[in-house]
C-alpha positions in Angstrom: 22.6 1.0 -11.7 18.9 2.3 -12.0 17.5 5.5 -10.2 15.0 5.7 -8.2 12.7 7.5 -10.8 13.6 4.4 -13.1 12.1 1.5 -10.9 8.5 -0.5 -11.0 6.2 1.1 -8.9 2.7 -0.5 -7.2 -0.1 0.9 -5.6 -0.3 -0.4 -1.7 -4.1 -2.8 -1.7 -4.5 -1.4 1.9 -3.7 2.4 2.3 -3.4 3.5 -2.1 0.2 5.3 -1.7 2.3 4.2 -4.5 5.9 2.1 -3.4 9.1 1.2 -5.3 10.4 -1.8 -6.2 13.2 -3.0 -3.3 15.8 -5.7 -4.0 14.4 -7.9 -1.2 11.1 -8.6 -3.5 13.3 -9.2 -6.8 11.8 -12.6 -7.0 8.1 -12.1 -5.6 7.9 -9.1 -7.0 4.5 -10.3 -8.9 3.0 -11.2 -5.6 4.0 -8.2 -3.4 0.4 -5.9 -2.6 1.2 -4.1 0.3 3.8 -1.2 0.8 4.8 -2.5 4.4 3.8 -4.7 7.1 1.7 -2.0 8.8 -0.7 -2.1 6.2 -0.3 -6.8 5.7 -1.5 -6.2 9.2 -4.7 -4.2 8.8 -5.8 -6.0 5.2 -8.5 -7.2 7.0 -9.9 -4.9 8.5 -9.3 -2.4 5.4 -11.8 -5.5 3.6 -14.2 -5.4 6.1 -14.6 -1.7 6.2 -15.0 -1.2 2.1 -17.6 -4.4 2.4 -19.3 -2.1 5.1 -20.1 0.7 2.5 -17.6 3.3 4.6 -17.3 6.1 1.9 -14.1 7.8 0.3 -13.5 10.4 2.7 -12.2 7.4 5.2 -9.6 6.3 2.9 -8.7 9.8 2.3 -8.0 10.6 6.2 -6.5 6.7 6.6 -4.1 8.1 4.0 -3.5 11.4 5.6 -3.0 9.9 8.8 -0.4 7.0 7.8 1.6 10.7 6.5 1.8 11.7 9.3 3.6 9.0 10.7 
């Protein structure tokens, strides 16, 4: 048995907080980008936003926000 320190990690495409490998995505594992279905759901508007020019400090306080939940 692995720990939990010893598993693949990503980077979520939407919201940047790093996530763990799970057994579900054993066999997609190459094609998983987003850490939950929260953020599938708001890829694209996450898109739109970076194609508007919205600056860093958004992501930063999207991040700090999805904490807090």
């Amino acid at each position: 048995m692995r720990r939990k320190g010893d598993l693949p990690e990503k980077v979520c495409a939407v919201c940047g907080r790093p996530f763990a490998w799970r057994r579900k995505w054993a066999k997609v594992w190459e094609e998983v980008r987003y850490c939950s279905d929260a953020c599938r759901a708001r890829r694209g508007k996450a898109a739109g936003a970076s194609a508007a020019g919205t600056g860093e400090s958004d992501a930063v306080q999207e991040r700090q926000r999805h904490r807090r939940l």
